[in-house]
MIPAGU-439159 format. One record per residue (C-alpha): residue number from 1; residue in one letter; x, y, z. Coordinates in steps of 0.02 Angstrom, whole numbers. Example, Ala and Ser with C-alpha at 12.3 -4.5 7.8 and 13.67 -1.06 7.14 Angstrom:
REC   i aa   east  north     up
REC   1  a    615   -225    390
REC   2  s    684    -53    357
END
This chain:
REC   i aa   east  north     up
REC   1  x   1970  -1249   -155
REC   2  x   1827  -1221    -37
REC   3  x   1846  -1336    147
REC   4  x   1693  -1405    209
REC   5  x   1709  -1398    412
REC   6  x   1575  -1505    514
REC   7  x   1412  -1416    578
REC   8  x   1418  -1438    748
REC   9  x   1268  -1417    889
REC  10  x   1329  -1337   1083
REC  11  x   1213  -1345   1213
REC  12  x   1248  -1239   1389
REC  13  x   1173  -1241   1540
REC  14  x   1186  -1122   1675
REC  15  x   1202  -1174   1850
REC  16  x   1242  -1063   2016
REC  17  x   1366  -1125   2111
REC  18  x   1466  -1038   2261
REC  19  x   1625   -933   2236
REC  20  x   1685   -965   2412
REC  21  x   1791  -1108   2478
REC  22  x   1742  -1227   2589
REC  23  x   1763  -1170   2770
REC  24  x   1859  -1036   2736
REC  25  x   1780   -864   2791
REC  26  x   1675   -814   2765
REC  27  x   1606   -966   2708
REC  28  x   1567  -1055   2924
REC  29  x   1556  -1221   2879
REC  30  x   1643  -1331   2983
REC  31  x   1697  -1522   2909
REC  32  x   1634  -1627   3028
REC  33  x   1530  -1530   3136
REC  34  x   1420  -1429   2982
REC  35  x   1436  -1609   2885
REC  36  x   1528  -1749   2860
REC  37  x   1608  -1701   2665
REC  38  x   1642  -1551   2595
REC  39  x   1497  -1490   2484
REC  40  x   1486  -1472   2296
REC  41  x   1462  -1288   2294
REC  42  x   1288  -1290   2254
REC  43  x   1133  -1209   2359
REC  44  x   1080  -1396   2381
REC  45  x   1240  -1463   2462
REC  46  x   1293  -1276   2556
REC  47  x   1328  -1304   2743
REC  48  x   1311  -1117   2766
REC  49  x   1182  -1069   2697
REC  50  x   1169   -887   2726
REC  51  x   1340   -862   2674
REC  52  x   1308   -920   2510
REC  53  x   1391   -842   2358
REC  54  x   1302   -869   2210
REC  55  x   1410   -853   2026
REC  56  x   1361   -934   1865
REC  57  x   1441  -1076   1829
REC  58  x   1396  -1146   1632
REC  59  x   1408  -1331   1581
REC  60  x   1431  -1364   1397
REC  61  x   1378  -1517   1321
REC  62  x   1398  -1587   1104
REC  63  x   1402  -1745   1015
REC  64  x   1551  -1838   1031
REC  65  x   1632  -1761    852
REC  66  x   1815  -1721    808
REC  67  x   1867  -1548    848
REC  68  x   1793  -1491   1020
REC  69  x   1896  -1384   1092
REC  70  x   1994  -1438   1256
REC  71  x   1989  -1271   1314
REC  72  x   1813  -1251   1318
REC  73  x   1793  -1409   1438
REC  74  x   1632  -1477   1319
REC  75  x   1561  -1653   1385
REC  76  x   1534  -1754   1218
REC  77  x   1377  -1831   1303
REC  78  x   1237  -1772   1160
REC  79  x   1167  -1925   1091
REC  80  x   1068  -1834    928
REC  81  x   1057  -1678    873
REC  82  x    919  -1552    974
REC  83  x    718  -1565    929
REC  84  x    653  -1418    907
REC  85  x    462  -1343    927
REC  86  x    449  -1173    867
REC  87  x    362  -1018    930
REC  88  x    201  -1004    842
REC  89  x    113   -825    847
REC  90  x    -68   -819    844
REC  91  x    -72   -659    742
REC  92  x   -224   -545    814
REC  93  x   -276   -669    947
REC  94  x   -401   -757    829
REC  95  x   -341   -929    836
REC  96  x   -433  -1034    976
REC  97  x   -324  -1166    980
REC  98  x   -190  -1046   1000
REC  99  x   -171   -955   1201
REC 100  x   -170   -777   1136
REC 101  x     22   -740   1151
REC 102  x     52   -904   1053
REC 103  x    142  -1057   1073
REC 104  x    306  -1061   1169
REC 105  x    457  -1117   1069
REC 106  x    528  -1299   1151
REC 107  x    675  -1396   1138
REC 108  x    729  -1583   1182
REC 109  x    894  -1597   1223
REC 110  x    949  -1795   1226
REC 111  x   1093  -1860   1334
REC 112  x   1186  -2021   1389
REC 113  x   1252  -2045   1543
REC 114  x   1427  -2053   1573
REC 115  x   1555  -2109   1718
REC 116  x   1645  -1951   1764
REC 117  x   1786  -1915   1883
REC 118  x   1719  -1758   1936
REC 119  x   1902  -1665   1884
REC 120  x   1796  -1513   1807
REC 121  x   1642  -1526   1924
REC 122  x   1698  -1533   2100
REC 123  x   1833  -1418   2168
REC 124  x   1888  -1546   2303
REC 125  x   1902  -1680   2189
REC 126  x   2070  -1723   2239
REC 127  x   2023  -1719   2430
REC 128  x   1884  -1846   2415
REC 129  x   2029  -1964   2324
REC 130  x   2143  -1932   2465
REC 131  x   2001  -1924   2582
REC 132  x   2028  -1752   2674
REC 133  x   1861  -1701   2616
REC 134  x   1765  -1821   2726
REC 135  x   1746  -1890   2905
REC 136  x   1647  -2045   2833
REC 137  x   1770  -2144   2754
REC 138  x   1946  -2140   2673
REC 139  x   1968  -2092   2511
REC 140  x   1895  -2157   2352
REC 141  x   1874  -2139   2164
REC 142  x   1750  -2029   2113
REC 143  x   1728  -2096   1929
REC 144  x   1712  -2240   2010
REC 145  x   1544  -2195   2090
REC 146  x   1373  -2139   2011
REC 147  x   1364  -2045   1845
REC 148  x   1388  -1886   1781
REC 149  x   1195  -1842   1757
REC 150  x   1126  -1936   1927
REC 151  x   1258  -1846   2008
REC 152  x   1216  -1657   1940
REC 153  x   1036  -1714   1957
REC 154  x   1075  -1701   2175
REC 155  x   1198  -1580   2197
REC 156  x   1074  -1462   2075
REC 157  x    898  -1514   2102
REC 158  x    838  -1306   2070
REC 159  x    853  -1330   1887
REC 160  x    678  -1255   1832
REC 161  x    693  -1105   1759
REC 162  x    882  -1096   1742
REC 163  x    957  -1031   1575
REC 164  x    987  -1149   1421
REC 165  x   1058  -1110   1257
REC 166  x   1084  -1167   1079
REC 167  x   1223  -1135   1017
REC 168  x   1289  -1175    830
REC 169  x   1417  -1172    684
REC 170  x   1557  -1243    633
REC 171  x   1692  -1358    696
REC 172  x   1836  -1234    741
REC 173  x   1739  -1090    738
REC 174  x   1736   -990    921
REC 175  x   1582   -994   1035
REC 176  x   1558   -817   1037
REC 177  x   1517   -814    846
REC 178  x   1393   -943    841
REC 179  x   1224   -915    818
REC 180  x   1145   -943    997
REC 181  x    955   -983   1021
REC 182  x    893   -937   1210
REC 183  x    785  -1032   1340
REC 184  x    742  -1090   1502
REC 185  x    731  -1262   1575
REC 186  x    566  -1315   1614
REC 187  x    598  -1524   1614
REC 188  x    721  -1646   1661
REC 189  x    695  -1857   1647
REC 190  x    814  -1989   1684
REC 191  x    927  -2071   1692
REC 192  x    839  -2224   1648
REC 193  x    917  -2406   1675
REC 194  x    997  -2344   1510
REC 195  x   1073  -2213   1561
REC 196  x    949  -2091   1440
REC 197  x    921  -1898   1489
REC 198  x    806  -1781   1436
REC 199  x    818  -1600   1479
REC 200  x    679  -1497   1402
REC 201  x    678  -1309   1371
REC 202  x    556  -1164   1328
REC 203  x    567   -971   1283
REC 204  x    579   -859   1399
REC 205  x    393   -810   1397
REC 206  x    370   -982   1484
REC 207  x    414   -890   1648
REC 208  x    236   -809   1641
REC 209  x    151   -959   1630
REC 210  x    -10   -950   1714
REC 211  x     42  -1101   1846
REC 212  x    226  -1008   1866
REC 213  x    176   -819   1876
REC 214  x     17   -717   1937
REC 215  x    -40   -547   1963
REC 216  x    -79   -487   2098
REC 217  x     31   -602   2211
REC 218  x    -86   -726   2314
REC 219  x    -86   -618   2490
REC 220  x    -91   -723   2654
REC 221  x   -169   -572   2791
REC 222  x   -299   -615   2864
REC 223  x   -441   -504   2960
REC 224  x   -414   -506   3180
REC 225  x   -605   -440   3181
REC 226  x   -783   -441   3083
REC 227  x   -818   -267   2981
REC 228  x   -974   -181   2944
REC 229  x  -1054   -152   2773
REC 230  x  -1027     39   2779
REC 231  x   -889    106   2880
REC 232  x   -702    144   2833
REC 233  x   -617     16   2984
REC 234  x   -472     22   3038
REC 235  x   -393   -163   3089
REC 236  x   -237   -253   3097
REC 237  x   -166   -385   2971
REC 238  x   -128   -573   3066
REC 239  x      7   -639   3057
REC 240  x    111   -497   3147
REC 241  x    233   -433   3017
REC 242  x    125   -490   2866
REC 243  x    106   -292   2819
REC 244  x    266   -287   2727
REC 245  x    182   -394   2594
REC 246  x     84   -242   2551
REC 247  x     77    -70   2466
REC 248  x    -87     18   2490
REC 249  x   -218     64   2342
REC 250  x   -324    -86   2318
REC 251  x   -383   -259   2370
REC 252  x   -524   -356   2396
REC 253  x   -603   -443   2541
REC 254  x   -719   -589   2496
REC 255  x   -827   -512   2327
REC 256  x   -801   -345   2386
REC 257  x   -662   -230   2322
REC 258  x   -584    -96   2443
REC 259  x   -490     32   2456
REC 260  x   -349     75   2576
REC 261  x   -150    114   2665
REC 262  x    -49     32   2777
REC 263  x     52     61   2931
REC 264  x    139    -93   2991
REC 265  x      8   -204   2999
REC 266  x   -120    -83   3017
REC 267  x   -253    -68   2894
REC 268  x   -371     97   2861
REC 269  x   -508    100   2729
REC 270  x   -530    218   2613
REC 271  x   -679    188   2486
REC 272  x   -796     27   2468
REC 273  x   -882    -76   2336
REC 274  x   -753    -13   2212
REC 275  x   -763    -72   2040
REC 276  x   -927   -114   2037
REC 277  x   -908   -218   2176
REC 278  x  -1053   -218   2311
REC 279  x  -1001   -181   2516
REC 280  x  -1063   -333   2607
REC 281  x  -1004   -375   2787
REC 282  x   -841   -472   2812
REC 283  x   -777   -566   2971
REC 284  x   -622   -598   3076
REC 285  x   -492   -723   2992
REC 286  x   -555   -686   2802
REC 287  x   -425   -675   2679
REC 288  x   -373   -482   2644
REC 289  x   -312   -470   2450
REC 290  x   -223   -357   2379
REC 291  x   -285   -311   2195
REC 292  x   -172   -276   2054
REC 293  x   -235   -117   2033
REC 294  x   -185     -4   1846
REC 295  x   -241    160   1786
REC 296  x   -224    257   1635
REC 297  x    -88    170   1594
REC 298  x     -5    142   1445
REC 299  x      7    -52   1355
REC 300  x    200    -37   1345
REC 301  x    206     -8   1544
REC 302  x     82   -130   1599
REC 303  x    155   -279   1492
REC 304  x    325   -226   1552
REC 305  x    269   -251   1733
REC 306  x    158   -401   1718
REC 307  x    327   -471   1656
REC 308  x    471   -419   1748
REC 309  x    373   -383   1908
REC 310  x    267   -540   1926
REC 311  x    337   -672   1813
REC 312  x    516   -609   1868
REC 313  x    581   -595   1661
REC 314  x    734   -517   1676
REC 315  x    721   -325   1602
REC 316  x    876   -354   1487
REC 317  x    787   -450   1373
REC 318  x    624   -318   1347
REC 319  x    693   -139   1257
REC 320  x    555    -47   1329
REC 321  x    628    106   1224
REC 322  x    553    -19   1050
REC 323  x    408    -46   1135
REC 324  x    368    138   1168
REC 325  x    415    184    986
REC 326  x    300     49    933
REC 327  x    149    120   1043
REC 328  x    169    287   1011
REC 329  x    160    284    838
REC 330  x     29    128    818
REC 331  x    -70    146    973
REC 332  x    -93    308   1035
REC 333  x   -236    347   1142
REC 334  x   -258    161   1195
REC 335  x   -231    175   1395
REC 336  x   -271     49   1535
REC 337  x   -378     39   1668
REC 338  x   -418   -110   1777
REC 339  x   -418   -196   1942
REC 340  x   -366   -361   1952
REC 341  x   -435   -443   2122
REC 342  x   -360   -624   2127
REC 343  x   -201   -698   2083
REC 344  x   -208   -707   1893
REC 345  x   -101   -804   1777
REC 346  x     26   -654   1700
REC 347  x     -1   -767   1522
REC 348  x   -173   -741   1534
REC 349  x   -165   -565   1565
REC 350  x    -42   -518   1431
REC 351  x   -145   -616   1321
REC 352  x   -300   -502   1351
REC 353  x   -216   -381   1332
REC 354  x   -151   -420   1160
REC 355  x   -344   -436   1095
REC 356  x   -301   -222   1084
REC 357  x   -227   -278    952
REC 358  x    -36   -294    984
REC 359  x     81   -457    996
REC 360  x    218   -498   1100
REC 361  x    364   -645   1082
REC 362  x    508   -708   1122
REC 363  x    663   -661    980
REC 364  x    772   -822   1030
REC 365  x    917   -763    931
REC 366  x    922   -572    986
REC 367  x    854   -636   1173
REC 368  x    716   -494   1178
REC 369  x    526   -509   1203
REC 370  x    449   -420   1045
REC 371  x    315   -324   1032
REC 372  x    219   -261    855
REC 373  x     37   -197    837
REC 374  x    -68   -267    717
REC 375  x    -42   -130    567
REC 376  x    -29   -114    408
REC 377  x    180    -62    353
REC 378  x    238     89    410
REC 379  x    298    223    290
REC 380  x    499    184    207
REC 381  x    457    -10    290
REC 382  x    488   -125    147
REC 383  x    426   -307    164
REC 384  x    581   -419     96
REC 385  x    573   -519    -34
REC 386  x    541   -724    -29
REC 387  x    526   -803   -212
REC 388  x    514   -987   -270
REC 389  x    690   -936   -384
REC 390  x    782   -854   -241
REC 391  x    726   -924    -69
REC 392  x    633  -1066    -67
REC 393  x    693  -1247    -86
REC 394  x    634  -1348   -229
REC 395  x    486  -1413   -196
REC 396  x    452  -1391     -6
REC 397  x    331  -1238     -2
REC 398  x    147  -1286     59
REC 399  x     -8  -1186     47
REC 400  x   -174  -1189    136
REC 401  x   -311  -1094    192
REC 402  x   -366  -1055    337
REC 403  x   -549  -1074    348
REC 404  x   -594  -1049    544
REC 405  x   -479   -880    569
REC 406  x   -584   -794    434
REC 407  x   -677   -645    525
REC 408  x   -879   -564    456
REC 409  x   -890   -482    597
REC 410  x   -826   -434    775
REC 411  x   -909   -402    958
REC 412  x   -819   -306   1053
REC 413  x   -853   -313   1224
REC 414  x   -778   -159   1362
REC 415  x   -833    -91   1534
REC 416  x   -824   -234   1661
REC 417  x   -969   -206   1759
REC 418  x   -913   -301   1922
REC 419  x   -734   -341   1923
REC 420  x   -757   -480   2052
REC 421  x   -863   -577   1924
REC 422  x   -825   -670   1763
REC 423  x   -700   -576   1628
REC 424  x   -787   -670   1496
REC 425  x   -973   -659   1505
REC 426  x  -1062   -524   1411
REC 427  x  -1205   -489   1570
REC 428  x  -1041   -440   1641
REC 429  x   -992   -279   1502
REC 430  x  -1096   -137   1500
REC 431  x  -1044    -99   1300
REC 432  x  -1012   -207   1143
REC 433  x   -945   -126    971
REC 434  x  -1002   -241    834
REC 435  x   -916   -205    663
REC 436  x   -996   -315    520
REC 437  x   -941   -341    348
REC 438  x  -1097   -373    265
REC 439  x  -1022   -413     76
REC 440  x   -937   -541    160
REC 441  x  -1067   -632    234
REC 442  x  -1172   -595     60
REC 443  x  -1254   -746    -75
REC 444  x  -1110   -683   -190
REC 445  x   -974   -698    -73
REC 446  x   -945   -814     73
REC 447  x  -1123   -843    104
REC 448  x  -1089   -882    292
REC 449  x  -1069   -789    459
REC 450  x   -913   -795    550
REC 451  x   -898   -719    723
REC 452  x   -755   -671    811
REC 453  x   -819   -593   1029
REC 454  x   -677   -518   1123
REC 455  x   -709   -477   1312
REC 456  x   -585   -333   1356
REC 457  x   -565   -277   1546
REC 458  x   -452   -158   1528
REC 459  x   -535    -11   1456
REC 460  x   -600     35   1630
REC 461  x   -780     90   1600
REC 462  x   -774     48   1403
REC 463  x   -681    152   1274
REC 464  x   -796    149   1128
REC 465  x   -687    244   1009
REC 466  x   -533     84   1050
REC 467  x   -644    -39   1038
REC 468  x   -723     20    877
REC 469  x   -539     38    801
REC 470  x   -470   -116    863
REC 471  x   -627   -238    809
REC 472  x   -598   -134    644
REC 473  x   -442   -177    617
REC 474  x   -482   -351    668
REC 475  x   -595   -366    514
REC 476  x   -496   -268    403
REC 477  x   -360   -389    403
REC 478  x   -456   -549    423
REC 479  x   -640   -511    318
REC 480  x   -552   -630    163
REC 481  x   -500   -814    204
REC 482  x   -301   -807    277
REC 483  x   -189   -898    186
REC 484  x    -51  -1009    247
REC 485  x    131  -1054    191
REC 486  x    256  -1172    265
REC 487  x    435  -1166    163
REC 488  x    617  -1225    200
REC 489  x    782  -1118    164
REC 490  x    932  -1118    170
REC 491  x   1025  -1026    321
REC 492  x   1090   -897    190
REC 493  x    925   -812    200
REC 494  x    904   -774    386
REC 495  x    915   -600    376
REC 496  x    774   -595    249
REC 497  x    653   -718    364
REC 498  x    616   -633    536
REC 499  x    490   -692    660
REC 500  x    341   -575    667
REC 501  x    391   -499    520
REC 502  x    319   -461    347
REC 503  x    369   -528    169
REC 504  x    346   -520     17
REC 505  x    306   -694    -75
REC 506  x    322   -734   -243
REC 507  x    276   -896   -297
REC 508  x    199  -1006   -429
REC 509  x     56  -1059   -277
REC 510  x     12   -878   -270
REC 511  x    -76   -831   -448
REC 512  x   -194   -689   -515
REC 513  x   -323   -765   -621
REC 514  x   -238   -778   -775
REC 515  x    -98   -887   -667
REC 516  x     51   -745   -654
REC 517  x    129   -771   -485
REC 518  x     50   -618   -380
REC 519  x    176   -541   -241
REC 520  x     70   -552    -82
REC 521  x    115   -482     92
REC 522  x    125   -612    200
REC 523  x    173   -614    421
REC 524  x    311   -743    447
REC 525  x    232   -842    632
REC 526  x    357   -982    661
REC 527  x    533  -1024    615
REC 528  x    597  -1178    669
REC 529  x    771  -1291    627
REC 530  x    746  -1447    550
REC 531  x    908  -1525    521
REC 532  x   1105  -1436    582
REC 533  x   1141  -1407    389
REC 534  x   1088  -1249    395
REC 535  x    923  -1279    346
REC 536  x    755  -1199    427
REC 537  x    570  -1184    396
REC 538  x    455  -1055    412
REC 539  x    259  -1027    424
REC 540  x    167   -871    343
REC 541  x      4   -807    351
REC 542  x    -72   -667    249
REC 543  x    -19   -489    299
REC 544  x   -171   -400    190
REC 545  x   -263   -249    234
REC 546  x   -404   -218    147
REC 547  x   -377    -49     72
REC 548  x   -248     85     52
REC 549  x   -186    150    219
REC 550  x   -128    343    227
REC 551  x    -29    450    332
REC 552  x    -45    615    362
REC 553  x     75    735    281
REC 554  x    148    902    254
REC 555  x     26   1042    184
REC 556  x    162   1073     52
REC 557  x    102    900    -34
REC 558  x     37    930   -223
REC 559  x   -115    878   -247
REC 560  x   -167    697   -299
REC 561  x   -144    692   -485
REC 562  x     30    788   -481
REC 563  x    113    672   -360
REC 564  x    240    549   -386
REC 565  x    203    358   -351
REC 566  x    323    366   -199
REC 567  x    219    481   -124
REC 568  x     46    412   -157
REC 569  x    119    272    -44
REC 570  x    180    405    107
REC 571  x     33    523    109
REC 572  x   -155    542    129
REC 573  x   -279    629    -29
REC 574  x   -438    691     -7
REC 575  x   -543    606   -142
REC 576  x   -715    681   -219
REC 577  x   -842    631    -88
REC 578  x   -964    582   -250
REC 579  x   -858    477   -341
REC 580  x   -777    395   -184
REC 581  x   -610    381   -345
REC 582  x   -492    483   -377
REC 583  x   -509    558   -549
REC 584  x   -353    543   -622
REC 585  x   -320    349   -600
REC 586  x   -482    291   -547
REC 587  x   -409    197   -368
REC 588  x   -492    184   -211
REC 589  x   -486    299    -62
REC 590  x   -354    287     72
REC 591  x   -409    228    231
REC 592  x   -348    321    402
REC 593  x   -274    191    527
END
């Protein structure tokens, strides 16, 4: 007989809190003289501040269900089960509505307030009872005073930012086998007269938002005297000591973009009006920036930076080893160059940078940022399998199309003329590719112009032969109306439903034009929970290139006509320039990639 056990929701919070104890080295603090209580062991409440000891400390929270474990010390404050908002991928940048990396995944977290005793919180509970731990007043009952949330809300007021997780599975089962999701806090309300809290979280990738992270970081030197149009000055940085915020290479000074070294707080240009920037004359007390500043650099290196560098991502969760694999096979030759000259959002720059044609997200179960070019499948890469019989449940797959993502043609913008002016204004590029597909835009097809203008800055003076492929591949993929699918499964099928990946669907809203279901390749975009039964639903969008894709192969290969199937699917054939078909089956050419 099979034993239904309760699904069961964990949520954990992270919090640093101080290994040391109170006044005891080398912790200084001194009860009565540094304060008049012993603090909480929290940053906020530290009496010695430099001595501080910092250790993760993680609070677990559930619905008040039979079964938590003691052990575990879980507060049964959850009052519902956690909302969730799902990552959405905006697959090749073309959505509008959509920042170019996407939407961040979000969830609400819903509490009430208890009266707590402070037992598991505060390490000299039992002195503020007997009242050793303060000079104040006697002793007293901590459950007696405040709540558990108002409380944590003081003694931890640096919550932004700090690690949240999802964890879930079954009543009994142990917390290191449950399926996690990963997040940081971004949002915390209450507690109301109610005693209602809120505490909202987002993906990783919400630590680059443009308001949290920027490249290059705002610079606060000023010039101590007024510069000429022409010569390479040497000055001094005010404040003293502000030098140590910079590194030498680049930076601007008003429209003008420099460059330079660095002794102390000495400054000596090097060049002027750099990146097509014009020398003017500057004066004493303006604002000396330094530029984020890459060259021929590779996609994988520069996203890795803008990340861990400037928006501070920890480097565990990128493996830049699956990035690299993922460039070097899909994206050779495309390299960087660019100067950056004021503090930019690091969302915004990824994002342009992802109009080359690449994505990046946040895995929430596998905590890694992803990244996957836009590309047809790679040879021995099999897209799995999704059917209405197998995977779907009954009755709950949608289909629609999506009219304004449908691409005739793409401008291609490259070589930033003046990288102190506007990054999306086409007086500002010195080249544009333009790839039109003129069927599509033909009486006997779609009958209508669609135009898709991408202003890339970081091909240094333009890179016609990137910009040609990219806006190619662009089309290629999106020259025929996308289609959309939303469906709900069953947990069972995890494995088989990856975010960012491909599938295979097969389903009776999917027909040829006699009505047979037709298998089409499909990207899955979002995945999201919907109730703690074990049931999710996911969002697909069409994964077609137009055309056969081919790879180069060994010179050993037979010829067209005596190969096998299998390797019609791994290789590249020359077909008769004439016919533009190959003879023995009549199918199209392969295209190169």
């Amino acid at each position: 007989m099979t034993v239904s056990r309760e699904i069961i929701q964990i949520v954990e919070i992270d919090i640093e809190r101080c290994s040391l104890t109170y006044a005891s080295a080398p912790c200084t603090a001194v009860l009565g003289t540094s304060g008049v209580r012993k603090c909480y062991n929290t940053f906020f409440s530290c009496q010695d501040t430099p001595n501080f000891d910092s250790e993760v400390e993680t609070l677990r929270f559930a619905q008040n269900i039979d079964g938590l474990p003691f052990a575990e010390r879980i507060y049964p404050a959850m009052s519902g089960p956690v909302s969730t908002n799902p990552t959405r991928l905006n697959l090749g940048g073309v959505n509008v509505r959509s920042g170019a990396l996407g939407k961040r995944a979000r969830v609400t977290v819903n509490f009430q307030d208890f009266a707590d005793s402070d037992i598991w919180f505060d390490r000299y509970q039992s002195e503020r009872v007997d009242g050793t731990a303060q000079t104040d007043e006697g002793g007293y009952e901590p459950g007696d005073r405040g709540t558990f949330f108002a409380k944590l809300r003081c003694r931890f007021p640096y919550y932004v930012g700090r690690p949240l997780r999802v964890l879930e599975g079954q009543v009994g089962d142990a917390l290191s086998s449950m399926r996690t999701r990963n997040y940081v806090i971004t949002e915390w309300k209450g507690p109301n007269a109610a005693g209602q809290v809120q505490i909202t979280a987002k993906d990783v990738l919400d630590l680059a938002d443009n308001v949290k992270a920027q490249a290059p970081f705002p610079s606060t030197g000023k010039l101590t005297e007024d510069i000429d149009d022409s010569s390479l000055a040497v000055f001094d940085l005010d404040p003293a000591g502000v030098g140590t915020d910079y590194t030498g290479g680049r930076a601007s000074i008003g429209s003008e973009v420099v460059s330079y070294t660095i002794a102390t707080d000495t400054v000596t240009l090097t060049g002027r009006a750099l990146d097509g920037s014009d020398a003017s004359t500057h004066s004493a007390d303006d604002l000396f920036q330094e530029a984020y500043r890459v060259e021929d650099e590779t996609i994988s290196a520069t996203v890795f930076d803008l990340f861990t560098v400037f928006a501070e991502i920890d480097s565990a969760f990128i493996t830049i080893a699956d990035w690299q694999d993922e460039e070097e096979r899909w994206l050779q030759g495309f390299t960087l160059t660019n100067t950056v000259t004021k503090p930019t959002g690091v969302n915004l720059l990824a994002g342009e940078i992802s109009t080359l044609g690449v994505m990046f997200w946040w895995d929430e179960v596998n905590q890694q940022i992803r990244m996957r070019a836009n590309r047809p499948l790679d040879v021995g890469e099999t897209a799995p399998d999704l059917s209405d019989s197998d995977t779907f449940i009954e009755d709950t797959i949608q289909n629609e199309d999506l009219h304004k993502e449908r691409l005739s043609r793409v401008l291609y913008w490259t070589g930033q003329l003046d990288v102190t002016s506007s990054a999306t204004d086409g007086n500002n590029f010195a080249r544009v590719q333009v790839v039109i597909d003129a069927d599509a835009e033909s009486e006997d097809e779609y009958n209508q112009t669609q135009i898709y203008e991408v202003f890339q800055r970081w091909l240094g003076v333009g890179d016609d032969s990137v910009a040609s492929a990219v806006a190619t591949r662009l089309l290629n993929r999106y020259r025929d109306t996308p289609r959309q699918i939303t469906f709900t499964y069953d947990a069972k099928d995890a494995a088989s439903v990856v975010l960012g990946s491909p599938v295979t669907i097969t389903s009776r809203v999917f027909t040829d034009d006699t009505g047979n279901a037709l298998p089409s390749q499909m990207q899955i975009t979002s995945i999201e929970e919907i109730s703690p039964d074990n049931r999710l639903r996911a969002t697909a969008q069409t994964y077609q290139f137009a055309g056969r894709y081919g790879f180069i192969t060994e010179n050993s290969r037979s010829n067209y006509a005596a190969s096998t199937d299998d390797e019609k699917t791994k290789g590249t054939y020359i077909v008769d320039e004439g016919t533009l078909v190959f003879a023995s089956d009549g199918s199209s050419p392969y295209l190169m990639y």
